[in-house]
MDTraj code that builds the backbone (N, CA, C; nanometers):
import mdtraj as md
import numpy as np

residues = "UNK UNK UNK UNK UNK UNK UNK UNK UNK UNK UNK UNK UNK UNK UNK UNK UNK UNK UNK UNK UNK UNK UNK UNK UNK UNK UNK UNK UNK UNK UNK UNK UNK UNK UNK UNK UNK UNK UNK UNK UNK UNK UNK UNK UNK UNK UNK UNK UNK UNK UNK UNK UNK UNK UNK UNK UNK UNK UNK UNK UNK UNK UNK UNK UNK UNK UNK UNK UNK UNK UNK UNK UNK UNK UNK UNK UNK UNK UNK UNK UNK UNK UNK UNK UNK UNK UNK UNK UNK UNK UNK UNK UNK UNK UNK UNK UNK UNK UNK UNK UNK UNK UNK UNK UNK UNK UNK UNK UNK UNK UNK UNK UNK UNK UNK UNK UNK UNK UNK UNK UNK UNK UNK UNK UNK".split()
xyz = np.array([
    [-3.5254, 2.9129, -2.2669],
    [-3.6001, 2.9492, -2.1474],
    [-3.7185, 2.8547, -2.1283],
    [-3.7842, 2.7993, -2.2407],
    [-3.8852, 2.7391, -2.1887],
    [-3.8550, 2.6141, -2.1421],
    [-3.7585, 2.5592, -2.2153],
    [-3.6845, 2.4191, -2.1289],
    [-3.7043, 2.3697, -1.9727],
    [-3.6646, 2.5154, -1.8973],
    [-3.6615, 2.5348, -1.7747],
    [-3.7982, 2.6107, -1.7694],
    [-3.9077, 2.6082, -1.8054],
    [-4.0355, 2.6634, -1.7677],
    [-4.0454, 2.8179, -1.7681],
    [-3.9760, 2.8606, -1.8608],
    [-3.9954, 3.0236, -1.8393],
    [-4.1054, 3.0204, -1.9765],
    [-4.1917, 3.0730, -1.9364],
    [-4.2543, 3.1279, -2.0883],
    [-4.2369, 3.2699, -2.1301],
    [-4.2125, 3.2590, -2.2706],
    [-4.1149, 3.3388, -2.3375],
    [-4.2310, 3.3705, -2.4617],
    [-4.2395, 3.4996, -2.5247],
    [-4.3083, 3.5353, -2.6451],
    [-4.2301, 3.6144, -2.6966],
    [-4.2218, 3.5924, -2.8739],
    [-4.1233, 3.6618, -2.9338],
    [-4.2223, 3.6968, -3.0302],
    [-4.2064, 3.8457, -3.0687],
    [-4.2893, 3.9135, -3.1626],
    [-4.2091, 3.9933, -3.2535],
    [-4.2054, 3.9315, -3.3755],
    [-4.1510, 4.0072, -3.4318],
    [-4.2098, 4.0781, -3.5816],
    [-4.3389, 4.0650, -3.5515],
    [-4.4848, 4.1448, -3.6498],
    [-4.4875, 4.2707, -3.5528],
    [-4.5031, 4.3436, -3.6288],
    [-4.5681, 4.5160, -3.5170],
    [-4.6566, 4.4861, -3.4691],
    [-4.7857, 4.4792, -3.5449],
    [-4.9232, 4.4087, -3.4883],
    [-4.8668, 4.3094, -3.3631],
    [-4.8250, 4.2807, -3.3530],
    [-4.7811, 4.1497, -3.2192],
    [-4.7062, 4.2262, -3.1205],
    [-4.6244, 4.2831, -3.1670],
    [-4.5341, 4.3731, -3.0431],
    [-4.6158, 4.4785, -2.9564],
    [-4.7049, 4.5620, -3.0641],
    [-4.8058, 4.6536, -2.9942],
    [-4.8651, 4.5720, -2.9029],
    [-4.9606, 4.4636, -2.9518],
    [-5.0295, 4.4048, -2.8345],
    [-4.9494, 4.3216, -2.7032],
    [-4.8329, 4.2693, -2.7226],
    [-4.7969, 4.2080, -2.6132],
    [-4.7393, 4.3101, -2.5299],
    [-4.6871, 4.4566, -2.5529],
    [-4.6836, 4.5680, -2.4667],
    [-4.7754, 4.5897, -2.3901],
    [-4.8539, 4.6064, -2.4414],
    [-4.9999, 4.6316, -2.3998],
    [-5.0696, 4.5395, -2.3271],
    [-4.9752, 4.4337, -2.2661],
    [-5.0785, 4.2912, -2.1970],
    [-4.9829, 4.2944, -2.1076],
    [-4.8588, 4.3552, -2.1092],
    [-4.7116, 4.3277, -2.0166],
    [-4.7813, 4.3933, -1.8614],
    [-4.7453, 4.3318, -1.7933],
    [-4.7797, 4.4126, -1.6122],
    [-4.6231, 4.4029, -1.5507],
    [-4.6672, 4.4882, -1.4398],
    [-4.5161, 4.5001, -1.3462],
    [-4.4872, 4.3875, -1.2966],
    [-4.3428, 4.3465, -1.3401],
    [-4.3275, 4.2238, -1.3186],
    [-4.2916, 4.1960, -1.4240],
    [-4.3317, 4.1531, -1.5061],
    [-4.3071, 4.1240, -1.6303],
    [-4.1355, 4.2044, -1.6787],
    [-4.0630, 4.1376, -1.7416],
    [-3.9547, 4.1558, -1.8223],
    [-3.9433, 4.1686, -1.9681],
    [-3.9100, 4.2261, -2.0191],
    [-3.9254, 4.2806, -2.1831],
    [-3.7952, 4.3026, -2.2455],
    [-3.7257, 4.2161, -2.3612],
    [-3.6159, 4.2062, -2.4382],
    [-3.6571, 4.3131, -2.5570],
    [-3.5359, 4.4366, -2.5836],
    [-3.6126, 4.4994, -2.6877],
    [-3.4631, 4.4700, -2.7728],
    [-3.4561, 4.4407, -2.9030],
    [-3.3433, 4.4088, -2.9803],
    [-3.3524, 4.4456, -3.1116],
    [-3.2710, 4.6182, -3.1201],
    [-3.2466, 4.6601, -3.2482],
    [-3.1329, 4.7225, -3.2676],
    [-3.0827, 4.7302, -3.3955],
    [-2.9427, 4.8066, -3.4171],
    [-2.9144, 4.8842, -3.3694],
    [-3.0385, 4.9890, -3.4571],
    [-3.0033, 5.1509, -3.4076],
    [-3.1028, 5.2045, -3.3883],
    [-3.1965, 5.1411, -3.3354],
    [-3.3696, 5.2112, -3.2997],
    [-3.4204, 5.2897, -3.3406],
    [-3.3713, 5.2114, -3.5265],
    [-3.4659, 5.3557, -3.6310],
    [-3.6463, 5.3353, -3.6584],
    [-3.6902, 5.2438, -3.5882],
    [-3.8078, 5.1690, -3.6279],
    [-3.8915, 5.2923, -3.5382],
    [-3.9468, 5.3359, -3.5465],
    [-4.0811, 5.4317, -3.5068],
    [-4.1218, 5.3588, -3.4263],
    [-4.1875, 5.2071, -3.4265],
    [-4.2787, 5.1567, -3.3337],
    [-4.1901, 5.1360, -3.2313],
    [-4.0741, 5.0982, -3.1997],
    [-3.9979, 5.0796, -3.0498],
    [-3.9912, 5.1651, -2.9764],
    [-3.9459, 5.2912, -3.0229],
    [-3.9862, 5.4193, -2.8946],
    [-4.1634, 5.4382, -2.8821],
    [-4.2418, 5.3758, -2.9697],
    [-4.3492, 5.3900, -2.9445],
    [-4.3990, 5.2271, -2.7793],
    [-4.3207, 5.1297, -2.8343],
    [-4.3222, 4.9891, -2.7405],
    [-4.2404, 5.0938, -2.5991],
    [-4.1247, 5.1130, -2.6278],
    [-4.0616, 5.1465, -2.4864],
    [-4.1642, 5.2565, -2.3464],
    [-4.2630, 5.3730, -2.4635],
    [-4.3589, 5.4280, -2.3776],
    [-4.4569, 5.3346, -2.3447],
    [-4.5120, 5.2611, -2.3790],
    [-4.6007, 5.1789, -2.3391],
    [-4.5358, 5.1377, -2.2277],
    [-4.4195, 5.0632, -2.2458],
    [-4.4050, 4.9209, -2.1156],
    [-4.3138, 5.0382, -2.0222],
    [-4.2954, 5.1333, -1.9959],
    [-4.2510, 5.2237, -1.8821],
    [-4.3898, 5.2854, -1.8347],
    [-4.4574, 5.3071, -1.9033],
    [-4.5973, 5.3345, -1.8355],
    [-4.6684, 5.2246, -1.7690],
    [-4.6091, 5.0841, -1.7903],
    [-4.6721, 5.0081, -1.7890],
    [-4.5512, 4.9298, -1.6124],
    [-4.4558, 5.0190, -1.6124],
    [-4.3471, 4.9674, -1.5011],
    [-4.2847, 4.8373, -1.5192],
    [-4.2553, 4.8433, -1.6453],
    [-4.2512, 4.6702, -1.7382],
    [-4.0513, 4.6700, -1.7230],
    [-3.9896, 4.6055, -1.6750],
    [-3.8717, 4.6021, -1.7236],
    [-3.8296, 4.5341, -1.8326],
    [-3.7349, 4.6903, -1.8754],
    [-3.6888, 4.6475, -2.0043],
    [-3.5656, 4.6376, -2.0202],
    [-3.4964, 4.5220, -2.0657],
    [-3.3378, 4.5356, -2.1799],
    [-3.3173, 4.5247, -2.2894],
    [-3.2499, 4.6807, -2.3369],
    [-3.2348, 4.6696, -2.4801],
    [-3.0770, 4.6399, -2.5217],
    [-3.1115, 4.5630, -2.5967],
    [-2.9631, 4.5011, -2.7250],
    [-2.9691, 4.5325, -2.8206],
    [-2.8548, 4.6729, -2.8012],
    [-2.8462, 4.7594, -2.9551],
    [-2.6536, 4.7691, -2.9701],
    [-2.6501, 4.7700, -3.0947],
    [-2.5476, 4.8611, -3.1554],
    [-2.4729, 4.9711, -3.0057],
    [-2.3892, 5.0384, -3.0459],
    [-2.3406, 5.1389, -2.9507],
    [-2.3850, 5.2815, -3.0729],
    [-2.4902, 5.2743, -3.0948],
    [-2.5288, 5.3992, -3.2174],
    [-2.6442, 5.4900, -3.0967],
    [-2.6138, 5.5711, -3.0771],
    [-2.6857, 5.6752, -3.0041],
    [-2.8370, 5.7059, -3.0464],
    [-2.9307, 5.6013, -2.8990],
    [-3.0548, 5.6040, -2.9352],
    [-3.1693, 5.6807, -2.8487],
    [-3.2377, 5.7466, -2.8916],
    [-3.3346, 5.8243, -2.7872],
    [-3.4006, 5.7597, -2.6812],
    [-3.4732, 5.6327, -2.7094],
    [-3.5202, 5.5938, -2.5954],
    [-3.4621, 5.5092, -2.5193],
    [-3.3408, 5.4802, -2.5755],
    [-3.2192, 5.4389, -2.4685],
    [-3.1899, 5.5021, -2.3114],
    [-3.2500, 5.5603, -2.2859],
    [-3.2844, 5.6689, -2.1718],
    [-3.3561, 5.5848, -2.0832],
    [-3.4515, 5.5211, -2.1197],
    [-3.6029, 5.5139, -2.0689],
    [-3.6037, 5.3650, -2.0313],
    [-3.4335, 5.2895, -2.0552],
    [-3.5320, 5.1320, -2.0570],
    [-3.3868, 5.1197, -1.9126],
    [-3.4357, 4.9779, -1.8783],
    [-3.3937, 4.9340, -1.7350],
    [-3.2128, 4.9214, -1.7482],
    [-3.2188, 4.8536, -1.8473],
    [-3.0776, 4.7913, -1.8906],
    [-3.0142, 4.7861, -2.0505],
    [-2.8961, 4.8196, -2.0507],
    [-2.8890, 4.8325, -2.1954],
    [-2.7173, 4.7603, -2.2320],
    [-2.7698, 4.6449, -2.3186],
    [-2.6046, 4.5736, -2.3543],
    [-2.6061, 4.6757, -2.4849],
    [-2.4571, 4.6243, -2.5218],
    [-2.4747, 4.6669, -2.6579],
    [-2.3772, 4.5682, -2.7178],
    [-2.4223, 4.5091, -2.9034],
    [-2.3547, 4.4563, -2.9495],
    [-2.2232, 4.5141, -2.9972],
    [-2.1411, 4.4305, -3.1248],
    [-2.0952, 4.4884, -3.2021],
    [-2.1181, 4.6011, -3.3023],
    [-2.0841, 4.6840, -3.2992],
    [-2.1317, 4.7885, -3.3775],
    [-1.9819, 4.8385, -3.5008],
    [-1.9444, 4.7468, -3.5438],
    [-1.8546, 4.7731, -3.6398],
    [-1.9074, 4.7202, -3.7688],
    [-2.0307, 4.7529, -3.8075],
    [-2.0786, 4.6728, -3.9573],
    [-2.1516, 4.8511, -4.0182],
    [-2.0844, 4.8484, -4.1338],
    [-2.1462, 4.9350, -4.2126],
    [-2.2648, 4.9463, -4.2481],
    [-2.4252, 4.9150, -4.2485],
    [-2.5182, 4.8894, -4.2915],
    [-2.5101, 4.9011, -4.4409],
    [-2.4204, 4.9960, -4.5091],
    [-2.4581, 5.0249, -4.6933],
    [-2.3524, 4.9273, -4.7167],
    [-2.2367, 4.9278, -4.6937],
    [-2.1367, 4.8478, -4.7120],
    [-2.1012, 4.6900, -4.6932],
    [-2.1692, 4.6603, -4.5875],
    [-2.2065, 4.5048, -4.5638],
    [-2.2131, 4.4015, -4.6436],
    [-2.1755, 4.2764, -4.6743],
    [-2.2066, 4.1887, -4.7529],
    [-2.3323, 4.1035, -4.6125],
    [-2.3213, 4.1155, -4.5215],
    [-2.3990, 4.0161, -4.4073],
    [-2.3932, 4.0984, -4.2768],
    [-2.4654, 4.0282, -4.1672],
    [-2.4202, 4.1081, -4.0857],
    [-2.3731, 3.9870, -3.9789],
    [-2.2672, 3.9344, -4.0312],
    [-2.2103, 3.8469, -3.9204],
    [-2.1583, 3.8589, -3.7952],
    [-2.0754, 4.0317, -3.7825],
    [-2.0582, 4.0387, -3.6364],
    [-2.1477, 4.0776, -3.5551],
    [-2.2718, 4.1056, -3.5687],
    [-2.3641, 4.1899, -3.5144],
    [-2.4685, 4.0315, -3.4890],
    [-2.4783, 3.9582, -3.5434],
    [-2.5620, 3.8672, -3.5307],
    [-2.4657, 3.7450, -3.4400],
    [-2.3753, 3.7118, -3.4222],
    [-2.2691, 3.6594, -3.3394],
    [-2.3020, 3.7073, -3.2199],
    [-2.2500, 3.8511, -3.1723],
    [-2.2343, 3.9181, -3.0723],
    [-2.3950, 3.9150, -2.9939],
    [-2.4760, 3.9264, -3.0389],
    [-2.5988, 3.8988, -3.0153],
    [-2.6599, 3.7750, -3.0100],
    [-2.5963, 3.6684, -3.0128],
    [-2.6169, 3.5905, -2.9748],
    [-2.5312, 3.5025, -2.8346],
    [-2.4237, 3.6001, -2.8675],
    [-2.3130, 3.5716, -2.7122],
    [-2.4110, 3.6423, -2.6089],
    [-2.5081, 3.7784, -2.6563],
    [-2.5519, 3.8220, -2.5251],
    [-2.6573, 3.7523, -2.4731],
    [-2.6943, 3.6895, -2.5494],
    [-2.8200, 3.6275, -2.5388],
    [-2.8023, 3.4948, -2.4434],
    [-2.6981, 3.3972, -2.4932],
    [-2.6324, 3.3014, -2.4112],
    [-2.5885, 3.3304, -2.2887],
    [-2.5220, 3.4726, -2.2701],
    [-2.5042, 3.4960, -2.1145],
    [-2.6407, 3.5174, -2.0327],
    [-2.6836, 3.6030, -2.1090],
    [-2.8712, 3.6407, -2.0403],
    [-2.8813, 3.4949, -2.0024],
    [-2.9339, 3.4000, -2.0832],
    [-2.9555, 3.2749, -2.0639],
    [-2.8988, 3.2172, -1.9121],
    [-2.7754, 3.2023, -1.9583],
    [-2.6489, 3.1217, -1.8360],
    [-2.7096, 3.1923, -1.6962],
    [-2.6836, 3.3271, -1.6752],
    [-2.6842, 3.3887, -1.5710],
    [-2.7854, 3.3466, -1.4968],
    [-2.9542, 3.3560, -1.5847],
    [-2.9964, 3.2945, -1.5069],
    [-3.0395, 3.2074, -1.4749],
    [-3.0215, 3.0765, -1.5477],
    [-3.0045, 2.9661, -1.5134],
    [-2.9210, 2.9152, -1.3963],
    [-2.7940, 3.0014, -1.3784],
    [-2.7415, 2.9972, -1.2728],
    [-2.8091, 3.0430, -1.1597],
    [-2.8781, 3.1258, -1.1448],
    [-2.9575, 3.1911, -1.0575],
    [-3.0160, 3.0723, -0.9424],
    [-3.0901, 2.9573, -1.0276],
    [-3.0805, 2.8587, -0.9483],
    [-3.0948, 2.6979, -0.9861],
    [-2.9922, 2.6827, -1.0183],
    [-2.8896, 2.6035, -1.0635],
    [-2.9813, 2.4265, -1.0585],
    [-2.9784, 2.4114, -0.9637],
    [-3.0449, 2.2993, -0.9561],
    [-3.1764, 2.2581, -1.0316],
    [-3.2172, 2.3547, -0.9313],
    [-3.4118, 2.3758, -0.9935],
    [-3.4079, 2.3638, -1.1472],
    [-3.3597, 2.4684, -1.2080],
    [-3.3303, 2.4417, -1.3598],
    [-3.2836, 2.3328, -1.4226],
    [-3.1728, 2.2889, -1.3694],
    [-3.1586, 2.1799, -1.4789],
    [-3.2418, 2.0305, -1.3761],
    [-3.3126, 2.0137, -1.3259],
    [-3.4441, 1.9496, -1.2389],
    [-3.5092, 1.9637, -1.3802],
    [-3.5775, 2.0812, -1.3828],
    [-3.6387, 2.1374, -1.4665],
    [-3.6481, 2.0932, -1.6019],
    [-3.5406, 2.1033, -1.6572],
    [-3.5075, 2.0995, -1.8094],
    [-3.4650, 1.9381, -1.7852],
    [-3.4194, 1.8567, -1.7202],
    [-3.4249, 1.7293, -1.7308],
    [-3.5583, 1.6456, -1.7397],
    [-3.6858, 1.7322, -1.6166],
    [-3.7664, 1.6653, -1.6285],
    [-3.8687, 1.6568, -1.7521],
    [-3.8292, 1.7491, -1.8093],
    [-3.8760, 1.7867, -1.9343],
    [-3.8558, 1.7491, -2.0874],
    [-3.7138, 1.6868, -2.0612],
    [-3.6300, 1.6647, -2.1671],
    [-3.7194, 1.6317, -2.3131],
    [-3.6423, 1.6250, -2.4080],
    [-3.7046, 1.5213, -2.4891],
    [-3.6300, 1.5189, -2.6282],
    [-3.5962, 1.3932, -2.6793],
    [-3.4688, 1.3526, -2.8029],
    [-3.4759, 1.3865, -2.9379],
])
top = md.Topology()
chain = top.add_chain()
for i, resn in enumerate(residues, 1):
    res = top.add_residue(resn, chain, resSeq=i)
    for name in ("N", "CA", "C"):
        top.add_atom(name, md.element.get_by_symbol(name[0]), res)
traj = md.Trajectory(xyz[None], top)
């Protein structure tokens, strides 16, 4: 995204996620990406940025999550990995990265030119 001039912040400290909720305004877009949204602080992030009229998409598992309710859009990965049983989590980290590449594509396509304008004028080897 930033290639093409989007600025993008990825937080993946709590301390960092609380505060960039908390700075998000309407308008703003918000990626929330967890398995199975056992983490306490994400339904605590998802009230913030709905109070905050923040759109959100979450990329989870297909594991039945509470504040899955509350956010704008919701993919879901692969959800065929055992968490106790696992040696890795290769399909879950794959699949999440196919969604991520379409997120990407789509909107880059959005407008096609401008972007790669963009990311050409920018380039660098």
């Amino acid at each position: 995204m930033l290639e093409i001039g989007i600025h993008i912040d990825v937080a993946t400290e709590r301390y960092y996620q609380h505060w960039y909720a908390n700075s998000c305004q309407k308008g703003d877009v918000v990626m929330l990406i967890s398995y199975a949204g056992r983490t306490p602080q994400m339904a605590e992030l998802v009230k913030v940025l709905k109070k905050k009229e923040v759109t959100m998409i979450l990329i989870s598992s297909m594991i039945e999550i509470d504040f899955a309710k509350d956010v704008d859009y919701h993919l879901y990965f692969s959800p065929y990995e055992d968490s106790e049983e696992k040696i890795a989590s290769f399909s879950s980290r794959v699949s999440l990265q196919y969604l991520l590449d379409c997120i990407y594509a789509s909107y880059f396509n959005r407008d096609y030119e401008k972007n790669l304008e963009e990311r050409f004028a920018h380039y660098i080897e």
